[in-house]
OpenMM code with the backbone's topology and positions (N, CA, C; nanometers):
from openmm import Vec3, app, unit

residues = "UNK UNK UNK UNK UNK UNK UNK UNK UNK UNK UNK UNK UNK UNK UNK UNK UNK UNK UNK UNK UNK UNK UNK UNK UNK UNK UNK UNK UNK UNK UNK UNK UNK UNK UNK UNK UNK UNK UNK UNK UNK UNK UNK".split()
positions = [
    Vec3(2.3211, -2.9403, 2.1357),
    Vec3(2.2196, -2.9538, 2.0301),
    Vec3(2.1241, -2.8345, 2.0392),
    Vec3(2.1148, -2.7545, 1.9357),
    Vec3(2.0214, -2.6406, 1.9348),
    Vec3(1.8712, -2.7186, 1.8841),
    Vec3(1.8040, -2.6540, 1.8650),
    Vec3(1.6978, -2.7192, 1.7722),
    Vec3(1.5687, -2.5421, 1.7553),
    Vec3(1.6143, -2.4913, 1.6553),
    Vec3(1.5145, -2.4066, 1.6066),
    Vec3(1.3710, -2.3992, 1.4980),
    Vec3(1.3215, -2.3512, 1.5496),
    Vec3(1.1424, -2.4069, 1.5122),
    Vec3(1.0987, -2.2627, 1.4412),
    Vec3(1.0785, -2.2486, 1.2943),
    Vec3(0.9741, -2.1780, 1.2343),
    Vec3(0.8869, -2.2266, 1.2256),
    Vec3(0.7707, -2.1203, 1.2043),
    Vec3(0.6831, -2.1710, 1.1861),
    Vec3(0.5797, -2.0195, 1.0644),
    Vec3(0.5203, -2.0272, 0.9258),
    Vec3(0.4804, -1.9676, 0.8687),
    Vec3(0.4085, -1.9625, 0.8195),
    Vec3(0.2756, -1.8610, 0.7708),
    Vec3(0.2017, -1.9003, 0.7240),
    Vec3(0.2228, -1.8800, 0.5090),
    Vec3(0.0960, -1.9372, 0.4462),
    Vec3(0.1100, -1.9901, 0.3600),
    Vec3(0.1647, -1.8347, 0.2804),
    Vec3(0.1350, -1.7138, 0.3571),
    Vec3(0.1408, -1.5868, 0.2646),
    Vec3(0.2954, -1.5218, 0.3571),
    Vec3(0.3664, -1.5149, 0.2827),
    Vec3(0.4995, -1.4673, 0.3441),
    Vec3(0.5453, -1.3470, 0.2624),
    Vec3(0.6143, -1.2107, 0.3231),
    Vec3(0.6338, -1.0776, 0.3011),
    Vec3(0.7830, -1.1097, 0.2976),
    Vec3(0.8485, -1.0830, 0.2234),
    Vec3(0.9889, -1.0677, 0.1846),
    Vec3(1.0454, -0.9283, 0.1449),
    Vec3(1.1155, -0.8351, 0.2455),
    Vec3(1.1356, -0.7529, 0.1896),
    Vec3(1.2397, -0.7178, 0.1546),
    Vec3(1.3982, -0.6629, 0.0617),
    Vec3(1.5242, -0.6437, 0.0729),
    Vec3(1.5410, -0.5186, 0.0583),
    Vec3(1.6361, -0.4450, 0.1184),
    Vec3(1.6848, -0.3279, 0.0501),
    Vec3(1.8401, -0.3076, 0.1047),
    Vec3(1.9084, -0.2800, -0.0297),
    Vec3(2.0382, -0.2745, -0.0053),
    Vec3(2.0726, -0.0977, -0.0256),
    Vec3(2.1538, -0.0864, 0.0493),
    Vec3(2.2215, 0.0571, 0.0991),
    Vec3(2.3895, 0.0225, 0.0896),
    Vec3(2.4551, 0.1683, 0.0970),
    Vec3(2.6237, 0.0746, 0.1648),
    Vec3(2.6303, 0.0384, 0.2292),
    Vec3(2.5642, -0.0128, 0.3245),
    Vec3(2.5347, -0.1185, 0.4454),
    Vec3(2.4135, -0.2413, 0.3874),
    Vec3(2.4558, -0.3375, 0.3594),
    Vec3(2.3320, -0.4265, 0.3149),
    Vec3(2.2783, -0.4551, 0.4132),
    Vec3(2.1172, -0.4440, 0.4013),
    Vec3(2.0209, -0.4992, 0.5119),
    Vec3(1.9403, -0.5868, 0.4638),
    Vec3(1.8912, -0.7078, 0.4953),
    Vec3(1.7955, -0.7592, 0.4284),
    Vec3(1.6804, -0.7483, 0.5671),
    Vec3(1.5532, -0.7823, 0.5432),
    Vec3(1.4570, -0.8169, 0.6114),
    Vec3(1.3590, -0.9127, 0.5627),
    Vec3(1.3133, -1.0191, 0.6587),
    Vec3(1.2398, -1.0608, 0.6199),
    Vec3(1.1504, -1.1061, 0.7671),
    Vec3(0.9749, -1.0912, 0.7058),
    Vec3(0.9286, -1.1114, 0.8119),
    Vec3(0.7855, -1.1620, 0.7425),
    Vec3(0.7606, -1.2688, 0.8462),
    Vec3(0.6265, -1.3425, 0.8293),
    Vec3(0.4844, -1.3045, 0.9096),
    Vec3(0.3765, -1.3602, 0.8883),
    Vec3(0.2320, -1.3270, 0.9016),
    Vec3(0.2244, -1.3659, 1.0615),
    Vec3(0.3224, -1.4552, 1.1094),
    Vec3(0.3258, -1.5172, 1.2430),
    Vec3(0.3892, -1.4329, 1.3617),
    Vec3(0.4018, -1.3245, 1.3459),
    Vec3(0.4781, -1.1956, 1.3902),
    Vec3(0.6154, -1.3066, 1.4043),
    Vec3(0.6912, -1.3298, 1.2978),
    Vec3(0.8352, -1.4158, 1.3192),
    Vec3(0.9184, -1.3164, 1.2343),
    Vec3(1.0227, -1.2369, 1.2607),
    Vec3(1.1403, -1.1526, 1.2000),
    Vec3(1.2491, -1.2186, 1.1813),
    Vec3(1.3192, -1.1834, 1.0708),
    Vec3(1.4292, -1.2553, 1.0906),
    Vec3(1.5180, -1.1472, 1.0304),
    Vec3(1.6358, -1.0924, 1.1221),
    Vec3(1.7023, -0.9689, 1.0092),
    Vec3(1.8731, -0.9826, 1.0252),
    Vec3(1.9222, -0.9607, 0.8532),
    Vec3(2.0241, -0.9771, 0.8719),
    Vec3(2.1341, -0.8900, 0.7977),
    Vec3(2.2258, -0.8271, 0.8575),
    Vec3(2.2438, -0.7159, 0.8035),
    Vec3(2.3866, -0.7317, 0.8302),
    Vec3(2.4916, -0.6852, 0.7386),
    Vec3(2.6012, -0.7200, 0.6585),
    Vec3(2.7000, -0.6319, 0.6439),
    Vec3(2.7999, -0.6060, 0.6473),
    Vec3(2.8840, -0.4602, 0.6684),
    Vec3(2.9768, -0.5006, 0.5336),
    Vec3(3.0222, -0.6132, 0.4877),
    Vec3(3.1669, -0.6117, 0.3288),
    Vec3(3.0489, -0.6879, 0.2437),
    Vec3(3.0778, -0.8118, 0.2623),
    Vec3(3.0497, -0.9442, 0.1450),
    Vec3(2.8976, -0.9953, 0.1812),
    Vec3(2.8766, -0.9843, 0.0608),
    Vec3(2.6983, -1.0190, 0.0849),
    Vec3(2.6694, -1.1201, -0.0114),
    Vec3(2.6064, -1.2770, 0.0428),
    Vec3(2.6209, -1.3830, -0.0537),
    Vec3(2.4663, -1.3632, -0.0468),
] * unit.nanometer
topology = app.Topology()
chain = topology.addChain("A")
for resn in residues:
    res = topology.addResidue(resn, chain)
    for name in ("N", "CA", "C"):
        topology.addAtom(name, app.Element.getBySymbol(name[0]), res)
């Protein structure tokens, strides 16, 4: 059993930028990152 905990505040920064490598980023006010980055198929 995993059990993962965000936690954010009410103002959240979303940023994307796609390249021939898709990267997304996204990161919150809570110093919390979350990055996910994609090499073919990007849903």
């Amino acid at each position: 059993i995993t059990t993962a905990t965000i936690s954010t505040t009410t103002i959240t920064a979303a940023t994307i930028s796609t390249t021939s490598n898709t990267t997304a980023t996204m990161s919150t006010n809570n110093n919390t990152t979350a990055t996910i980055s994609t090499t073919n198929n990007t849903t």
